[in-house]
BAMI-164791 format. One line per 2 residues: number of its first residue (from 1); for each residue x, y, z of C-alpha. Coordinates in steps of 0.25 Angstrom, whole numbers, plus 5000, padded with zeros to 4 digits. Example, Ala and Ser with C-alpha at 12.3 -4.5 7.8 and 13.67 -1.06 7.14 Angstrom:
# BAMI-164791
1> 5049:4982:5031  5055:4996:5029
This chain:
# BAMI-164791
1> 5427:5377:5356  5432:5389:5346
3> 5441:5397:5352  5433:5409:5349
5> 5421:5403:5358  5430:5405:5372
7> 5428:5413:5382  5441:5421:5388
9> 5448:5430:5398  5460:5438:5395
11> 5471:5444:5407  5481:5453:5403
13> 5492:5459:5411  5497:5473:5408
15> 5503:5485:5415  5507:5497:5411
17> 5492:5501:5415  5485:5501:5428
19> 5472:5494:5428  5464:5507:5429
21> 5467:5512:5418  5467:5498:5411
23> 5453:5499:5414  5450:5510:5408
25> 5457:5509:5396  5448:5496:5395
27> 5435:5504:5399  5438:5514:5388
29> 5440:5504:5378  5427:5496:5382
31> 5420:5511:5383  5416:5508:5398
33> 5422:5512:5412  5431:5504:5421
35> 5431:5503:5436  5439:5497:5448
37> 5434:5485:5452  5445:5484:5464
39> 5448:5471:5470  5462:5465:5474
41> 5466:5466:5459  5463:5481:5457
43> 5453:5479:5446  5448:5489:5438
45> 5440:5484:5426  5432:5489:5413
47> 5419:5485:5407  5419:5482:5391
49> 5407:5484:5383  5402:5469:5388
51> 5402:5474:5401  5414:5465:5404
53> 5424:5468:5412  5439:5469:5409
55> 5448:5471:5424  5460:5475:5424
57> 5465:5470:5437  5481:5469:5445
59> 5489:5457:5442  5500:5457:5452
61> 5509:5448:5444  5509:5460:5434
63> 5523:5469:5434  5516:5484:5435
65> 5524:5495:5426  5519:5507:5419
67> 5526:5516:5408  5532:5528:5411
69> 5538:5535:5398  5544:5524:5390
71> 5548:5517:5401  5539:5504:5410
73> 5540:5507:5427  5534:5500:5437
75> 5519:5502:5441  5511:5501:5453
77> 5499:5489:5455  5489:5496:5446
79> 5498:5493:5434  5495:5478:5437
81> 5485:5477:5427  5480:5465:5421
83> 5467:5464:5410  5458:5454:5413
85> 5446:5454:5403  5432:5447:5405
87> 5426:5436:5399  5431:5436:5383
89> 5426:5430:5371  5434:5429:5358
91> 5430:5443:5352  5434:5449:5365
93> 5448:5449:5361  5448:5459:5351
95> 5445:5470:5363  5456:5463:5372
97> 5465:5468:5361  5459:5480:5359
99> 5460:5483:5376  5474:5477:5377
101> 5479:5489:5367  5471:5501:5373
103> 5476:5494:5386  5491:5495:5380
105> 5490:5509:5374  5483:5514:5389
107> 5499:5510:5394  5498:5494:5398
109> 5510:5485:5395  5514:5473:5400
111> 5526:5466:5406  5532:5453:5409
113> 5524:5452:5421  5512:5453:5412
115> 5503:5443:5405  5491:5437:5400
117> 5480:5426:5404  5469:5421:5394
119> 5458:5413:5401  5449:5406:5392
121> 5434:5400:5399  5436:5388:5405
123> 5421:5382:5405  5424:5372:5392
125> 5435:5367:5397  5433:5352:5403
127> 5444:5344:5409  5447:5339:5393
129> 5449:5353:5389  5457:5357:5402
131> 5467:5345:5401  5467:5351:5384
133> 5472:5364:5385  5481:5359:5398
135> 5488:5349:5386  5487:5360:5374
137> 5494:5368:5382  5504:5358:5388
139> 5509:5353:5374  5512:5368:5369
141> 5515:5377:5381  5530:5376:5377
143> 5525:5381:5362  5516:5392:5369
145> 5526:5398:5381  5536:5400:5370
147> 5525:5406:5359  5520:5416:5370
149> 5535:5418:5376  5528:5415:5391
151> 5539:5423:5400  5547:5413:5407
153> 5543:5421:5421  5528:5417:5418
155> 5528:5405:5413  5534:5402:5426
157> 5527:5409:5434  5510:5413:5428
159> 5510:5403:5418  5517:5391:5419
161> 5517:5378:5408  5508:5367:5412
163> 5513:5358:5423  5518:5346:5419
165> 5510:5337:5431  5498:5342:5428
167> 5497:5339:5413  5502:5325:5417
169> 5492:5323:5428  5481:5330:5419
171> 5483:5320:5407  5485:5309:5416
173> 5471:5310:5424  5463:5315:5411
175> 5454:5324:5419  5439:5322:5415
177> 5435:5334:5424  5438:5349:5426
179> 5438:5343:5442  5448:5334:5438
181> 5454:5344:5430  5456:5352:5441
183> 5460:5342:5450  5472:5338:5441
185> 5476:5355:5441  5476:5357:5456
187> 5482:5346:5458  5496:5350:5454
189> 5495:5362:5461  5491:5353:5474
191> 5481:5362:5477  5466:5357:5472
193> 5459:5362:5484  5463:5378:5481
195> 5463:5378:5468  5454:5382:5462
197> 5449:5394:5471  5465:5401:5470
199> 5466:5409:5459  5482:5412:5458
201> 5481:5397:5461  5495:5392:5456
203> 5492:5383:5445  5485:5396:5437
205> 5501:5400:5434  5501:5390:5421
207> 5500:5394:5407  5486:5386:5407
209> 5479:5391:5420  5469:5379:5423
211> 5467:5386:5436  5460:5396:5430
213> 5449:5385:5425  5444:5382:5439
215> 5448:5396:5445  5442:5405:5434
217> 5437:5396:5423  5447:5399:5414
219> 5459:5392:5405  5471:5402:5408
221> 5482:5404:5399  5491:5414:5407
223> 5505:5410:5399  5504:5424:5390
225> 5514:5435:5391  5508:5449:5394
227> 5506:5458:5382  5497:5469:5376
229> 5497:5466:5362  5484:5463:5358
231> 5487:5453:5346  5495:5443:5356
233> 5483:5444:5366  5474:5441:5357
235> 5483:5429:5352  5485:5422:5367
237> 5468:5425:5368  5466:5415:5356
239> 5478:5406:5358  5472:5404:5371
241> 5456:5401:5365  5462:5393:5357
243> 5471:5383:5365  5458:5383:5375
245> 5449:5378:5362  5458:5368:5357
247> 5458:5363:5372  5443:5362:5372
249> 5441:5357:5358  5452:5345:5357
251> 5448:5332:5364  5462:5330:5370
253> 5476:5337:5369  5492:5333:5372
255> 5499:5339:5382  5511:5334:5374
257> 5522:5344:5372  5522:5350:5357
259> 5536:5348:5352  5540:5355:5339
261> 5552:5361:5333  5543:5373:5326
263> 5536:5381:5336  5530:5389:5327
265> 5525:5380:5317  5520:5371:5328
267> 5513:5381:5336  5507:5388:5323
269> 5501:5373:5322  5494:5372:5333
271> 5490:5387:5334  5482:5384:5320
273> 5476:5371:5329  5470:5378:5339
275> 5462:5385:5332  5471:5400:5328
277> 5471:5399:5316  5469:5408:5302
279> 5468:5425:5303  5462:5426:5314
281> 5473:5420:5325  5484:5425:5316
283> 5488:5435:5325  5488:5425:5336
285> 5496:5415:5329  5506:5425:5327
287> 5508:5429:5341  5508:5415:5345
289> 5519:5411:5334  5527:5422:5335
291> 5538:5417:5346  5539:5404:5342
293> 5550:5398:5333  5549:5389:5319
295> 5541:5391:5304  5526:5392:5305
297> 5525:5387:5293  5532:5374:5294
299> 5533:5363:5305  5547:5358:5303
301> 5558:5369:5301  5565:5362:5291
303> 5552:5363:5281  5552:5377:5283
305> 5567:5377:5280  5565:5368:5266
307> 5552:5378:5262  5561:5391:5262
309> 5573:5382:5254  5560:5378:5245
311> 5556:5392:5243  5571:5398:5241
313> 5572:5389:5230  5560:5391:5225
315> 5563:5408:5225  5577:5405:5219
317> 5569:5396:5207  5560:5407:5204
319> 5570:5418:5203  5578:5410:5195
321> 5567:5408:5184  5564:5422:5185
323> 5579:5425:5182  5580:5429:5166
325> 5589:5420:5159  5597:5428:5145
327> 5599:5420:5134  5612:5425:5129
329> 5624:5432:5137  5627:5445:5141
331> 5634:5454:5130  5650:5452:5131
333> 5647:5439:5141  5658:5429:5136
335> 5652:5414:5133  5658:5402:5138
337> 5659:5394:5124  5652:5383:5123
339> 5661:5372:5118  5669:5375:5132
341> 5665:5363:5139  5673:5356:5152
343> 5673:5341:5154  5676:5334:5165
């Protein structure tokens, strides 16, 4: 599977903007109208040019505030807005960026109450796959929390790490099934029967929502911090296609922790492994490296410490070749006489 070839939903969290104008700020961007739509979640939505719709709807875990002057006050409920966006494909996310910045020069912002959700199609996943990116992201959630900076208030609360009984029972049993699978995910939860058919079930609240797979037919990454830059949103879109692909691509993966004492280097390493590599996902990989500690360029510290010796050296060598040398001594320079020589 190529990254590129997945199918994608993107949920962003803003305020600073009330849905209804949201709307219209994405219906004038699209060249088409917006409407209310209604419902408990005081949707308002816009169609694009593919006749899609993007919905801006009310999230109530979202901290409402608007700008007045210079300063941010509280809002009222229409200032819960959260963009949910249809059905993407890869070339999709050069208008997300381009509505996320017309969005934030309308007035959104966000908060610490704010963030973002990528849901990638869940219809290739088998059991295999599923037990995959549960491992993938089990052996580097430590290296990922810390490289997106995950807000200690969420990660307890909307997006927790994988649980530790789960990933035991999980590759215990070795489900052969997407039933079994399933079976294996309730399970810890204690709650099989309703599952399924509750969406703020509570076993969504992980940093990989599996509940989402037999909910909405989705992998969900939900463990992003809210923001409007369209670079970083970008970035989380493809580190998320590509975690997805290697899961469907590798035969097997190891939930074993990764242990390293250079983040940066190490985490570089397996950016370029799953796939984001070269000009294209240089953006990302700089977003996604940027908060974590070490060299890039060399695995053990001490390397990168011997290098720069190896290269101030090598500067003081050239500088001393270029140095001009005079023959004789300046005028009225006294000369030590040559016979003077000391014995020990």
């Amino acid at each position: 599977m190529d990254l590129k070839g997945q199918m994608f939903g993107i949920e962003i969290e803003m305020t600073g903007i009330t849905r209804q104008r949201a709307a219209e700020v994405a219906a004038e961007y699209f060249g088409t109208s917006s409407r209310y739509t209604g419902s408990f979640y005081g949707i308002y939505t816009a169609l694009d040019g593919q006749g899609r719709q993007w919905k801006f709807m009310r999230d109530g875990s979202i901290d409402p505030q608007r700008r007045e002057g210079r300063q941010k006050v509280s809002a009222g409920e229409e200032y819960k807005t959260e963009m949910v966006s249809p059905i993407c494909r890869y070339e999709d996310i050069v208008p997300i960026q381009e509505l996320i910045r017309r969005l934030k020069t309308a007035g959104a912002f966000v908060n610490t109450s704010c963030g973002i959700h990528v849901h990638i199609n869940a219809l290739p996943f088998d059991a295999r796959a599923l037990r995959n990116i549960t491992n993938i992201m089990a052996s580097k959630e430590d290296l990922i929390y810390k490289a997106l900076q995950v807000d200690v208030d969420r990660e307890l609360r909307y997006c927790r790490k994988v649980d530790n009984g789960f990933l035991e029972e999980l590759n215990s049993r070795k489900p052969k099934t997407t039933e079994s699978f399933k079976t294996i995910w309730y399970e810890q939860q204690r709650d099989y029967i309703h599952g399924t058919s509750e969406h703020y079930h509570d076993s969504r609240y992980h940093c990989l929502n599996l509940h989402s797979v037999f909910q909405k037919g989705t992998v969900e990454f939900r463990l992003f911090n809210g923001t409007l830059h369209a670079g970083k949103i970008k970035a989380y879109i493809q580190f998320c296609l590509a975690i997805s692909a290697q899961a469907l691509n590798q035969n097997c993966a190891s939930r074993r922790k990764t242990q390293t004492t250079n983040e940066k280097y190490t985490f570089r390493t397996w950016l370029l492994r799953l796939g984001l590599i070269g000009d294209e996902f240089a953006t990302a990989r700089h977003h996604l490296l940027a908060n974590l500690e070490g060299c890039i360029a060399w695995k053990d510290p001490a390397q990168a410490e011997a290098q720069k010796e190896r290269l101030r050296r090598k500067r003081e060598e050239a500088q001393y070749r270029d140095k001009p040398h005079s023959d004789g001594q300046q005028a009225g320079e006294q000369q030590e006489p040559p016979a003077f020589i000391m014995h020990l």
